[in-house]
CHARMM-style PDB file with segment names, atoms N, HN, CA, C and O in Angstrom:
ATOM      1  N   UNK     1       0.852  -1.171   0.000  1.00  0.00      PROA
ATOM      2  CA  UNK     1       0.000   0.000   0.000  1.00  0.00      PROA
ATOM      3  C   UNK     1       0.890   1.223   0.000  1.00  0.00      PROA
ATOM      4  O   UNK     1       1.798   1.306   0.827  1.00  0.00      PROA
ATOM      5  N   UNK     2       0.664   2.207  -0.920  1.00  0.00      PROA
ATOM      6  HN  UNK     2      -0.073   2.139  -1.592  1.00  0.00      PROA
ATOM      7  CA  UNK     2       1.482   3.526  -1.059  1.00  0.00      PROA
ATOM      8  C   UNK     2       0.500   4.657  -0.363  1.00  0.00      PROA
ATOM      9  O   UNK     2      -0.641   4.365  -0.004  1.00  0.00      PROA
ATOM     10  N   UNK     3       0.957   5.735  -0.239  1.00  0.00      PROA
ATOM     11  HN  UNK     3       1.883   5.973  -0.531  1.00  0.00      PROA
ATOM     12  CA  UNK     3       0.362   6.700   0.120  1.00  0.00      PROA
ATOM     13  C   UNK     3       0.634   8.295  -0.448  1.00  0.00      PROA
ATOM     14  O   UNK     3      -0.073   9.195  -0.901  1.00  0.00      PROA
ATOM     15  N   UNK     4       2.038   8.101  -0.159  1.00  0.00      PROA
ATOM     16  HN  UNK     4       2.612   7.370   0.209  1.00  0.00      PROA
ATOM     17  CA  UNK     4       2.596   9.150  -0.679  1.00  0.00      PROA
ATOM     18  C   UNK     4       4.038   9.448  -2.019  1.00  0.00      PROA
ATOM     19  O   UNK     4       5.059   8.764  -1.950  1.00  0.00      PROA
ATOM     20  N   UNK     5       3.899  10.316  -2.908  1.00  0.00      PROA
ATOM     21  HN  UNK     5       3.070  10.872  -2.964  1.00  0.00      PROA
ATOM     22  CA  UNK     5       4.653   9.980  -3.763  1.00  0.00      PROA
ATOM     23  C   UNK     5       5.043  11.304  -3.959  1.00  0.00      PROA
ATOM     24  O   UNK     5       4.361  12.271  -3.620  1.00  0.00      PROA
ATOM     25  N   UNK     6       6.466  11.378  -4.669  1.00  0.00      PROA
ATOM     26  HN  UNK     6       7.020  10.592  -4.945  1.00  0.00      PROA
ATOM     27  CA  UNK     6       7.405  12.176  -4.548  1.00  0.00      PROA
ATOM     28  C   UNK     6       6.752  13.701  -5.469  1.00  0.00      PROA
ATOM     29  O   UNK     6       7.092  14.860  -5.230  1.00  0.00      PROA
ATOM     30  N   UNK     7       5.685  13.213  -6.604  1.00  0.00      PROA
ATOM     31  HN  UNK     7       5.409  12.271  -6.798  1.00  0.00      PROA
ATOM     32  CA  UNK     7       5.114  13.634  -7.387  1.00  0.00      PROA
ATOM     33  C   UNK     7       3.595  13.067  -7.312  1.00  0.00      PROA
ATOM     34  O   UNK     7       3.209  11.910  -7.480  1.00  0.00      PROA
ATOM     35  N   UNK     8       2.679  14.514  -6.938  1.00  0.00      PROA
ATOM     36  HN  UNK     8       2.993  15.454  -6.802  1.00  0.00      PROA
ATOM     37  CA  UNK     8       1.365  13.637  -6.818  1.00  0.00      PROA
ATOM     38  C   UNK     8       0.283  14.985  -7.756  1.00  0.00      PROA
ATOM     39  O   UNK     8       0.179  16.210  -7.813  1.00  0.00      PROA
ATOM     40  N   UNK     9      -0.138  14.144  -8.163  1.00  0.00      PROA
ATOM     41  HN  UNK     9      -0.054  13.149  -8.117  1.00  0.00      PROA
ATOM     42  CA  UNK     9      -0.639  13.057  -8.591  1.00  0.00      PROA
ATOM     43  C   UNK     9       0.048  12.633  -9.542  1.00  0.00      PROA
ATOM     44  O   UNK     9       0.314  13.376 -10.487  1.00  0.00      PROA
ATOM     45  N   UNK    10       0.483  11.328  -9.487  1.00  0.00      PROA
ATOM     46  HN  UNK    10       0.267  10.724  -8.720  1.00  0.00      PROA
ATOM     47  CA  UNK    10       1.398  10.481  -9.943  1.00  0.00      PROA
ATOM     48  C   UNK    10       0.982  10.880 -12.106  1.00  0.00      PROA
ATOM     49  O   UNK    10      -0.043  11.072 -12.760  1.00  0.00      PROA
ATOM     50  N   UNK    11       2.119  10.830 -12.341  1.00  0.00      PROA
ATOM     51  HN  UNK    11       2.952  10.674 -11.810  1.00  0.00      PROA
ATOM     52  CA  UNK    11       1.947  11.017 -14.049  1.00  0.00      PROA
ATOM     53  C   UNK    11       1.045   9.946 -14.970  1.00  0.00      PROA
ATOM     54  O   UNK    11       1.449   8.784 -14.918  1.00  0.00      PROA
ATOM     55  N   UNK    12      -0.013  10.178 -15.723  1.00  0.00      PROA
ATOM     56  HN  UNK    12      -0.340  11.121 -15.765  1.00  0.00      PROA
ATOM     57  CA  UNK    12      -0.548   9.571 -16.438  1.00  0.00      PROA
ATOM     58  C   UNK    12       0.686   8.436 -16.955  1.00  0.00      PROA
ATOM     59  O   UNK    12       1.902   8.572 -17.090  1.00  0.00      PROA
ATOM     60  N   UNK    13      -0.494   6.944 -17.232  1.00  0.00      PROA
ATOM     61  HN  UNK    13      -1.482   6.833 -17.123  1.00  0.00      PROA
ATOM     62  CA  UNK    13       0.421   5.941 -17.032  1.00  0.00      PROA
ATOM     63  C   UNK    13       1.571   5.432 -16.836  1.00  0.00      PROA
ATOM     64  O   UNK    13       2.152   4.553 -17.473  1.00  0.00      PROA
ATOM     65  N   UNK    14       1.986   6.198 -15.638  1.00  0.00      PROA
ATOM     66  HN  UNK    14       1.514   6.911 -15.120  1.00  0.00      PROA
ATOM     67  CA  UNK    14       2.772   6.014 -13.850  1.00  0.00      PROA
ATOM     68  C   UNK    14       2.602   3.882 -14.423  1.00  0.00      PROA
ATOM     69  O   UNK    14       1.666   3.478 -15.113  1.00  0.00      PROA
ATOM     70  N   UNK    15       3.458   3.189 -14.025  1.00  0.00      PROA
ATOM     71  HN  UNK    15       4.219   3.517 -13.465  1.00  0.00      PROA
ATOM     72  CA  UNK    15       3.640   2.311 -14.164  1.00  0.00      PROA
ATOM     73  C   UNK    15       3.075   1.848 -12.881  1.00  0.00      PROA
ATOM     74  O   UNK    15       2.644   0.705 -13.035  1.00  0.00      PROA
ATOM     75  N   UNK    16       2.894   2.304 -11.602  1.00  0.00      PROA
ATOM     76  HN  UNK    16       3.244   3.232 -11.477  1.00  0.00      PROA
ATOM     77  CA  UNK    16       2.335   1.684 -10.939  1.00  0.00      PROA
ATOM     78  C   UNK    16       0.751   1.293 -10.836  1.00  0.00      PROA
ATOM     79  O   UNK    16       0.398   0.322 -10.166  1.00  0.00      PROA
ATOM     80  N   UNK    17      -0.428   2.331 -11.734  1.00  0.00      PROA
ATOM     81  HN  UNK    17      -0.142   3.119 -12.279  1.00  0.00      PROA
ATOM     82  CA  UNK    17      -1.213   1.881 -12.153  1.00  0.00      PROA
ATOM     83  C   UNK    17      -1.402   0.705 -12.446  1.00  0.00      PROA
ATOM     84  O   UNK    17      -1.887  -0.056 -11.609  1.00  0.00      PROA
ATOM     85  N   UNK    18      -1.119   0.343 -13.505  1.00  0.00      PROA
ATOM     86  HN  UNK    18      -0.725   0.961 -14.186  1.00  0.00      PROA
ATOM     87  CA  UNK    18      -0.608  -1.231 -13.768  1.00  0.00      PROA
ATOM     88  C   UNK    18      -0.212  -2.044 -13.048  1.00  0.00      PROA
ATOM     89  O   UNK    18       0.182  -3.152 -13.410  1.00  0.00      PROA
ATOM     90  N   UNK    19      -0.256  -1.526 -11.601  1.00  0.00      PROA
ATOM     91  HN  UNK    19      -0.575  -0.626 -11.307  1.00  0.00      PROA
ATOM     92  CA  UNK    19       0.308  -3.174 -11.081  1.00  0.00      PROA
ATOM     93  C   UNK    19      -0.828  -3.718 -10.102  1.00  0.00      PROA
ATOM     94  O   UNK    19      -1.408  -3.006  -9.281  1.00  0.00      PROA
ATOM     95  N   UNK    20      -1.065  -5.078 -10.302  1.00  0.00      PROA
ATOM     96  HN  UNK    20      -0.593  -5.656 -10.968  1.00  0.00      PROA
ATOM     97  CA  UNK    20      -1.989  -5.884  -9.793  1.00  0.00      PROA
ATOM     98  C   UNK    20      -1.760  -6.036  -7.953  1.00  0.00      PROA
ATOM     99  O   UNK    20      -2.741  -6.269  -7.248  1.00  0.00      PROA
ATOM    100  N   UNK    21      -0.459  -5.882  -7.390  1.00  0.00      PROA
ATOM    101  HN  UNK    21       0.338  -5.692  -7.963  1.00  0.00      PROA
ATOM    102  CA  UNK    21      -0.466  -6.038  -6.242  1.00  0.00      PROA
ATOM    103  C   UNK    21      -0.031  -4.898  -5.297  1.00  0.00      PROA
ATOM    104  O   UNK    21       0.780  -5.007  -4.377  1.00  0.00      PROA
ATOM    105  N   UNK    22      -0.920  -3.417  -5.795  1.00  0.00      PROA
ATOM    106  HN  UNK    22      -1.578  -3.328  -6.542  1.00  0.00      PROA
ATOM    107  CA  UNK    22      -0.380  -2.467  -5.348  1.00  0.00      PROA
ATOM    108  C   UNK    22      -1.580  -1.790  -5.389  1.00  0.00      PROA
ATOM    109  O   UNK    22      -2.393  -1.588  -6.291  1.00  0.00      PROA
ATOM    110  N   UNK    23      -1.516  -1.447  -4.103  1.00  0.00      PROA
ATOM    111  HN  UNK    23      -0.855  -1.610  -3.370  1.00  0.00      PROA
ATOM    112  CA  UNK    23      -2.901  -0.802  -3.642  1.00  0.00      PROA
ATOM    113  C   UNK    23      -2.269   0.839  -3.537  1.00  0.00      PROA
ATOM    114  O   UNK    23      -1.098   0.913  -3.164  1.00  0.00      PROA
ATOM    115  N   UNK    24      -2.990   2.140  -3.846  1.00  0.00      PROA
ATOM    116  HN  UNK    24      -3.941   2.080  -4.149  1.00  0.00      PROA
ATOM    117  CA  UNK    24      -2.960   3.158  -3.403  1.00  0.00      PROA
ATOM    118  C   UNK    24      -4.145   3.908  -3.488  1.00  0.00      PROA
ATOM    119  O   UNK    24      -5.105   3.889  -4.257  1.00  0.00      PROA
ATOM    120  N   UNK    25      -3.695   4.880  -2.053  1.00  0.00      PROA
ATOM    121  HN  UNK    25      -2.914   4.896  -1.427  1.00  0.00      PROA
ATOM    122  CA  UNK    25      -4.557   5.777  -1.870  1.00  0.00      PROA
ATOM    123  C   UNK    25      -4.440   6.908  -1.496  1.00  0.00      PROA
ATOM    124  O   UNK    25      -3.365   7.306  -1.047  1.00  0.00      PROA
ATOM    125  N   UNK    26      -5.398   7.607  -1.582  1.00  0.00      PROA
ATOM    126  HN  UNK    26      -6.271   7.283  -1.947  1.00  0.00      PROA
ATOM    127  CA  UNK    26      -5.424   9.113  -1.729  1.00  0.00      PROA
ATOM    128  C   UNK    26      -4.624   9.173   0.048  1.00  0.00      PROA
ATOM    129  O   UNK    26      -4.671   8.417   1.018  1.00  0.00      PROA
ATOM    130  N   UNK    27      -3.659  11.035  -0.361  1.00  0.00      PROA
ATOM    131  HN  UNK    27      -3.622  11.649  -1.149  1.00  0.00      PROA
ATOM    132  CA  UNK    27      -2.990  10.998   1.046  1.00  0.00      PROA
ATOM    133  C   UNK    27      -3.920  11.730   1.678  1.00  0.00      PROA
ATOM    134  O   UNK    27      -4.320  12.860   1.399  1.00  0.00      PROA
ATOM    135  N   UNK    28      -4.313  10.839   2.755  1.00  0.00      PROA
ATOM    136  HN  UNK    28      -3.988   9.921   2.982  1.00  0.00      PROA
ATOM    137  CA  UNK    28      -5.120  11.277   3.683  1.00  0.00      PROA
ATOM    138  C   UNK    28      -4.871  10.623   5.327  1.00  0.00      PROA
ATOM    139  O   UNK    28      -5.843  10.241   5.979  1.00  0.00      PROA
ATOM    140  N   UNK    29      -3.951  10.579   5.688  1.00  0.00      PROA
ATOM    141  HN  UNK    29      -3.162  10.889   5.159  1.00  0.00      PROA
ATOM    142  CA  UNK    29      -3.387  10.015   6.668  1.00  0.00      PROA
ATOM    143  C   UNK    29      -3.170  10.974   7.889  1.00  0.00      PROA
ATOM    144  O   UNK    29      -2.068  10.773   8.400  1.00  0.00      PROA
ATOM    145  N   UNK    30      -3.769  11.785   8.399  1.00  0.00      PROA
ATOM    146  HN  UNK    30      -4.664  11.948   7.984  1.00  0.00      PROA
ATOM    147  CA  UNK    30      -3.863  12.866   9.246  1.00  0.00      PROA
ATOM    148  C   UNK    30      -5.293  12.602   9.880  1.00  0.00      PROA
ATOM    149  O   UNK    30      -6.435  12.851   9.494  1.00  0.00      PROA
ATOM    150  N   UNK    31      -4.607  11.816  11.348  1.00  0.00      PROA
ATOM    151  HN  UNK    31      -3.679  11.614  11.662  1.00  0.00      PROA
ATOM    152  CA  UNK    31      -5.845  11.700  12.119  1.00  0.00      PROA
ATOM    153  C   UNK    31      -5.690  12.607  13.554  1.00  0.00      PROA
ATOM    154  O   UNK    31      -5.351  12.380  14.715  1.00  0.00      PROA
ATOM    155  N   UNK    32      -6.045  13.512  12.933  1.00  0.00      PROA
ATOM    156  HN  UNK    32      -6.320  13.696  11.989  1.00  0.00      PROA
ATOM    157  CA  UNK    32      -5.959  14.623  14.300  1.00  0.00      PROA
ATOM    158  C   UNK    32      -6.805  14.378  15.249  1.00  0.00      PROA
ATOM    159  O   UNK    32      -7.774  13.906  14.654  1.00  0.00      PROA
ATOM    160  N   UNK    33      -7.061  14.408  16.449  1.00  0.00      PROA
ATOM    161  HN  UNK    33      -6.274  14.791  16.932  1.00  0.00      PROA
ATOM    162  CA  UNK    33      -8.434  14.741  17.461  1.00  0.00      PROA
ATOM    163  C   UNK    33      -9.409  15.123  16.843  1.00  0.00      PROA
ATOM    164  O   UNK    33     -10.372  14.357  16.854  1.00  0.00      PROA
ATOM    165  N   UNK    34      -9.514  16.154  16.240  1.00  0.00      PROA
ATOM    166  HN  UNK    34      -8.731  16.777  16.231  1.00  0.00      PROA
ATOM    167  CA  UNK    34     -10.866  16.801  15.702  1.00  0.00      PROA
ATOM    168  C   UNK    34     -11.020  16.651  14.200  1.00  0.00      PROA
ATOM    169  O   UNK    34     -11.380  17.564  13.456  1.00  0.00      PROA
ATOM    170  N   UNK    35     -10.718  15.426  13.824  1.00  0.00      PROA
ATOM    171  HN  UNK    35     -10.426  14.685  14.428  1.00  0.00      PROA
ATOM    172  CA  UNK    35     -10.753  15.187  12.259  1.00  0.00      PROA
ATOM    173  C   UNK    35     -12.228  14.550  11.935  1.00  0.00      PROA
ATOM    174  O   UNK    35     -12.814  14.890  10.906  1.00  0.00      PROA
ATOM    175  N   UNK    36     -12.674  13.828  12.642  1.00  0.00      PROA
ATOM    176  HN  UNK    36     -12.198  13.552  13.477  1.00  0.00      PROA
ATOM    177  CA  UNK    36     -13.996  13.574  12.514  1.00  0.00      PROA
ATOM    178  C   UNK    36     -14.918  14.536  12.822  1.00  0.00      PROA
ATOM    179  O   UNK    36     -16.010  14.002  12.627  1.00  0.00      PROA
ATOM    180  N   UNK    37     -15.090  15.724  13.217  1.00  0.00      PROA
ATOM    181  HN  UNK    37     -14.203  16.157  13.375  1.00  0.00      PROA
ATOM    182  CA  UNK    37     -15.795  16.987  13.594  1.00  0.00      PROA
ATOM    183  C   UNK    37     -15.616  17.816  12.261  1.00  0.00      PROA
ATOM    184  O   UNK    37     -16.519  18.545  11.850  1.00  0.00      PROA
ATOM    185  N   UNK    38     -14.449  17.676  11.624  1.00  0.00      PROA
ATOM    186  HN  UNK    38     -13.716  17.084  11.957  1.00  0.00      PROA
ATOM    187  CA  UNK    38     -13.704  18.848  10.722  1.00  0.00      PROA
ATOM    188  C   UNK    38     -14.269  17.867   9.592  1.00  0.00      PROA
ATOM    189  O   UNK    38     -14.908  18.518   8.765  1.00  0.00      PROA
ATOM    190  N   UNK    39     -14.230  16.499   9.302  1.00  0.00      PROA
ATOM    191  HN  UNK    39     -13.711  15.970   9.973  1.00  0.00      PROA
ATOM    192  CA  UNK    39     -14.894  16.562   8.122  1.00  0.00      PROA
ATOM    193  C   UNK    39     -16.703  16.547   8.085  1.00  0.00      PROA
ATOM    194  O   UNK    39     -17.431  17.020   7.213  1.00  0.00      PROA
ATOM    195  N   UNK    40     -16.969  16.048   8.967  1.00  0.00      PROA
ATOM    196  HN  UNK    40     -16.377  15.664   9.675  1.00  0.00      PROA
ATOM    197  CA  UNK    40     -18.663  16.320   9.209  1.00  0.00      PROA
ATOM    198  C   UNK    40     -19.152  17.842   8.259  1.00  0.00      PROA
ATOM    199  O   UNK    40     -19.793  18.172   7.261  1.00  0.00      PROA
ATOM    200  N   UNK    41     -18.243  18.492   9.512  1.00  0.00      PROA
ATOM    201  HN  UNK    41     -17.723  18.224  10.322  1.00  0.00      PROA
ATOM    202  CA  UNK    41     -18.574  20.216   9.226  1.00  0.00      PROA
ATOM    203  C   UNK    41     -18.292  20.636   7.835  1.00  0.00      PROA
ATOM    204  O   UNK    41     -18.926  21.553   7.313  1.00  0.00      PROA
ATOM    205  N   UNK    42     -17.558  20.127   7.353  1.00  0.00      PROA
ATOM    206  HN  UNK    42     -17.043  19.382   7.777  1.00  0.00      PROA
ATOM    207  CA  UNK    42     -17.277  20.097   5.398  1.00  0.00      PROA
ATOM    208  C   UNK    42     -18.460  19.520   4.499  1.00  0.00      PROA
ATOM    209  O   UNK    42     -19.043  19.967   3.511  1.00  0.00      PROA
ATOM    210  N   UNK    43     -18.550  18.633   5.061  1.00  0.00      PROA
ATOM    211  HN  UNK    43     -18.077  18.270   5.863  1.00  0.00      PROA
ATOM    212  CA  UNK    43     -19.868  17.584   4.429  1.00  0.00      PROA
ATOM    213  C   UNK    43     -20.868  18.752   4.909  1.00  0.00      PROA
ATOM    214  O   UNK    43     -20.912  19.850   4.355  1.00  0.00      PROA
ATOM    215  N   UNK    44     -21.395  18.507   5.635  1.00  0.00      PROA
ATOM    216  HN  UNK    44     -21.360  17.615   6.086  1.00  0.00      PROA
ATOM    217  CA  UNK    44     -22.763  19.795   6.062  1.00  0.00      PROA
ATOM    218  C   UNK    44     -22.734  20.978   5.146  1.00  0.00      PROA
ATOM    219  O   UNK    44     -23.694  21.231   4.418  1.00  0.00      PROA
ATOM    220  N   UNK    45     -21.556  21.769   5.172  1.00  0.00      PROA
ATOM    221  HN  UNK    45     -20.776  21.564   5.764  1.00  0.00      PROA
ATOM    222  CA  UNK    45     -21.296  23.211   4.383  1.00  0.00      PROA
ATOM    223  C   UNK    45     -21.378  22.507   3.164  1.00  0.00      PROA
ATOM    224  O   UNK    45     -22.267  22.878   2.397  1.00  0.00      PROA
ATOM    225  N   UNK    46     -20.673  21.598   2.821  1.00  0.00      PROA
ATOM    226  HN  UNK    46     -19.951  21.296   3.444  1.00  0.00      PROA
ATOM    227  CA  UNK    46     -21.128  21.459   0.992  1.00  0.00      PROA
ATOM    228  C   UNK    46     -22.712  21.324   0.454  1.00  0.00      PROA
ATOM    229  O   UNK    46     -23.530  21.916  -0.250  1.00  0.00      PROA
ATOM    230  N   UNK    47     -22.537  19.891   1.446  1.00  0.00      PROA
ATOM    231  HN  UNK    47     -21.873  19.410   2.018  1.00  0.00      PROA
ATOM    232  CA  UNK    47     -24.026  19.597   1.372  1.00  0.00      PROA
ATOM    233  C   UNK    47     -25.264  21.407   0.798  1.00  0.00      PROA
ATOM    234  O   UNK    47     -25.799  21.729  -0.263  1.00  0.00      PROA
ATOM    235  N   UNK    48     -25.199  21.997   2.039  1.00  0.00      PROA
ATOM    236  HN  UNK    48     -24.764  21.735   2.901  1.00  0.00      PROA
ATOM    237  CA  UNK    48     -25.826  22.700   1.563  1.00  0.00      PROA
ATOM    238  C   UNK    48     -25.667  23.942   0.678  1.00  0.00      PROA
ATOM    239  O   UNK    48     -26.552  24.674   0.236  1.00  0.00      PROA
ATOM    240  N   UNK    49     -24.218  24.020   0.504  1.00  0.00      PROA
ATOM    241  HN  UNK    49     -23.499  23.425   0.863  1.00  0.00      PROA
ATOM    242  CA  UNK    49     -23.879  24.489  -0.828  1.00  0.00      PROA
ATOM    243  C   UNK    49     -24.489  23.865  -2.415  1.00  0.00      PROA
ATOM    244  O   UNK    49     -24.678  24.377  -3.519  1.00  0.00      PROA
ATOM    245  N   UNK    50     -24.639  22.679  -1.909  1.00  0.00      PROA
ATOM    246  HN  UNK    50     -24.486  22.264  -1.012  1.00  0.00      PROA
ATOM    247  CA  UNK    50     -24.954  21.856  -3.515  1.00  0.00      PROA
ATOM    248  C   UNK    50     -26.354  22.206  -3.604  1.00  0.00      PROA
ATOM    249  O   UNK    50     -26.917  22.443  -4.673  1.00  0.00      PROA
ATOM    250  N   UNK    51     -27.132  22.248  -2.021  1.00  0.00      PROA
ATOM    251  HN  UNK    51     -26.675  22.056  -1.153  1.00  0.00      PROA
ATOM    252  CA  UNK    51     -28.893  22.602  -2.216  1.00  0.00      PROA
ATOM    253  C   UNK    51     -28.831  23.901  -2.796  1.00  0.00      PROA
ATOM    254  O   UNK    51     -29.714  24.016  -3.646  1.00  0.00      PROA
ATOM    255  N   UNK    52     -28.179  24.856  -2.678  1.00  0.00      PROA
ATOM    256  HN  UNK    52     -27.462  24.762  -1.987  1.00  0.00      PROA
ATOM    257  CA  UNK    52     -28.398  26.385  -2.877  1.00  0.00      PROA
ATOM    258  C   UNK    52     -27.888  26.213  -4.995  1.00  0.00      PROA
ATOM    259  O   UNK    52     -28.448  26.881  -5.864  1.00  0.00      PROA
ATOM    260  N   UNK    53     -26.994  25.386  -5.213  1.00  0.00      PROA
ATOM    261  HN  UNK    53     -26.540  24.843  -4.507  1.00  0.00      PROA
ATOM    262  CA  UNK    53     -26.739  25.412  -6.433  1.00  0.00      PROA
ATOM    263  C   UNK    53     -25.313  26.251  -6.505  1.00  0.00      PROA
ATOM    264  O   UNK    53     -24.880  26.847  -7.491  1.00  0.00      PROA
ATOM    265  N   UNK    54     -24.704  26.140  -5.213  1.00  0.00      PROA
ATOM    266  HN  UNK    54     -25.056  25.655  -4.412  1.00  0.00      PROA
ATOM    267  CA  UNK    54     -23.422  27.285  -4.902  1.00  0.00      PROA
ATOM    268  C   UNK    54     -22.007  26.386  -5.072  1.00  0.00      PROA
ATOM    269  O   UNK    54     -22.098  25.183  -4.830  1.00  0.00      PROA
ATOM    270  N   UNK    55     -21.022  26.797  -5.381  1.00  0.00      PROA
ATOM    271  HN  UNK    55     -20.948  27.774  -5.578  1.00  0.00      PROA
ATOM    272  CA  UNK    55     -19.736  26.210  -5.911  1.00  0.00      PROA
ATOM    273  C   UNK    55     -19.451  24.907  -4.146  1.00  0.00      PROA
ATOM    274  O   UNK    55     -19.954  25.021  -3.028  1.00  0.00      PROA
ATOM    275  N   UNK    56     -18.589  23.968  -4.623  1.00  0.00      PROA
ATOM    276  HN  UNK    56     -18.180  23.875  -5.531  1.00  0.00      PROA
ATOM    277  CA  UNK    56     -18.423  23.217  -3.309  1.00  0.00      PROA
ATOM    278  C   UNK    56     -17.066  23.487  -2.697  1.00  0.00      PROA
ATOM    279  O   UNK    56     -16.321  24.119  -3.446  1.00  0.00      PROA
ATOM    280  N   UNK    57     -16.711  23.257  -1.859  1.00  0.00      PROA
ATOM    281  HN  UNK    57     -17.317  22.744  -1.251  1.00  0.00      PROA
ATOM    282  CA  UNK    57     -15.605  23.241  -1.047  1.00  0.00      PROA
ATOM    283  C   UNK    57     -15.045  22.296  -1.590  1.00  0.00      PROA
ATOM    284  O   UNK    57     -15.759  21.459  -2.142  1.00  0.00      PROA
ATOM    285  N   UNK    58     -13.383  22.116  -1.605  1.00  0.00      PROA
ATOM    286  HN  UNK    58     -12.803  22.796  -1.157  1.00  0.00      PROA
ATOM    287  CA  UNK    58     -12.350  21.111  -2.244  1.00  0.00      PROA
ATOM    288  C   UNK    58     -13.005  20.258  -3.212  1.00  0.00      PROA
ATOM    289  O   UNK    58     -13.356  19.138  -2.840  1.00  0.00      PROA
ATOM    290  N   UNK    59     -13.258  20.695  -4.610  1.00  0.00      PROA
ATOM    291  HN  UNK    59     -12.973  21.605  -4.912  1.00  0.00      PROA
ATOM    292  CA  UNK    59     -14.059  19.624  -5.302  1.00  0.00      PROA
ATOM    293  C   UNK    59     -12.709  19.076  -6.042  1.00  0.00      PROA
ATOM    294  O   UNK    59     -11.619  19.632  -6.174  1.00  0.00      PROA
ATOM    295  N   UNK    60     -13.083  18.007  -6.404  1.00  0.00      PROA
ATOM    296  HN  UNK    60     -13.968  17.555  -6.297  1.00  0.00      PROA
ATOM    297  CA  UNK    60     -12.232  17.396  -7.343  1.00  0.00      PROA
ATOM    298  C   UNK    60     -11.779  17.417  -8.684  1.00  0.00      PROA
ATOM    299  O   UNK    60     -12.483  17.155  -9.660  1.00  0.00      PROA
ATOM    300  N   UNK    61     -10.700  17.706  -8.704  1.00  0.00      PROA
ATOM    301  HN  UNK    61     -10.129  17.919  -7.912  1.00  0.00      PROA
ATOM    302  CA  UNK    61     -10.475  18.220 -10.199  1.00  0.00      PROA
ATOM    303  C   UNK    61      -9.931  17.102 -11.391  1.00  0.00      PROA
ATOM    304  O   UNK    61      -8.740  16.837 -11.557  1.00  0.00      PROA
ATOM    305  N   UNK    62     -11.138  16.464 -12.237  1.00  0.00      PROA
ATOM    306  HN  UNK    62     -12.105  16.679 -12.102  1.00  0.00      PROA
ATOM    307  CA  UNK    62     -10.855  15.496 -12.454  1.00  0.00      PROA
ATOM    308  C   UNK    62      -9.556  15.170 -13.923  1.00  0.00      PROA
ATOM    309  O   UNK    62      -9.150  14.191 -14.550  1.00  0.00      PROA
ATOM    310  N   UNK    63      -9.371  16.294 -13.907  1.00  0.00      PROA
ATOM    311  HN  UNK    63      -9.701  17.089 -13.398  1.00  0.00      PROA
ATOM    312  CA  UNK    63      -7.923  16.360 -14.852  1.00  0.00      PROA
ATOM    313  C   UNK    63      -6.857  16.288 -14.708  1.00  0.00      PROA
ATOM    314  O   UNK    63      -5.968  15.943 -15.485  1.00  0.00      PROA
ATOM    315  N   UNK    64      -6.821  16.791 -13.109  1.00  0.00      PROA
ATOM    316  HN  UNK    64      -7.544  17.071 -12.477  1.00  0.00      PROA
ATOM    317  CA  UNK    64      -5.619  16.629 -12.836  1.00  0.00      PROA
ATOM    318  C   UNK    64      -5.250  15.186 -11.861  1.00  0.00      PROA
ATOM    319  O   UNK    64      -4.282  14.609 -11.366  1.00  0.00      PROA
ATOM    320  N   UNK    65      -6.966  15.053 -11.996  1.00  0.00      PROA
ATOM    321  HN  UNK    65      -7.752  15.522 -12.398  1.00  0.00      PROA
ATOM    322  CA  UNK    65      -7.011  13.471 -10.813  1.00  0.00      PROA
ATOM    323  C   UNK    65      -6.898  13.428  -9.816  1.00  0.00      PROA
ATOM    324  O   UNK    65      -6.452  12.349  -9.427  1.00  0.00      PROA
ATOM    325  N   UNK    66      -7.181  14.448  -8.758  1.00  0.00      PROA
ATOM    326  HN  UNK    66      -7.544  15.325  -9.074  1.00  0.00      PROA
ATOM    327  CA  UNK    66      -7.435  14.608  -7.411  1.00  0.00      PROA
ATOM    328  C   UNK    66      -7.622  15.508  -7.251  1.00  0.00      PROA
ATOM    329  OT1 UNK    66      -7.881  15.891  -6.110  1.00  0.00      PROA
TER     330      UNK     66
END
């Protein structure tokens, strides 16, 4: 399992894509005390950003792939 890479988001067909016994994931490895409060409160504010039809907080930019 990887997490972090020297270059992220890793370069379009990055050879590790391709590999069958290699798991990765997004870096998200920061478990602070109040990390479960801090993402709730993100989810809620988007959430009702998306009801209003209003831009979201950290959206994903799918070109650059994260």
């Amino acid at each position: 399992v990887l997490d972090v890479f020297e270059t992220e988001p890793l370069p379009e067909g990055h050879e590790f894509y391709g590999m069958k016994n290699l798991l990765m994931s997004a870096h998200t490895a920061d478990h602070t005390s109040t990390w479960q409060e801090d993402s709730t409160m993100i989810f809620l504010e988007n959430f009702g950003r998306f009801q209003r039809g209003e831009t979201l907080l950290n959206p994903v930019d799918l070109e650059l792939g994260y």
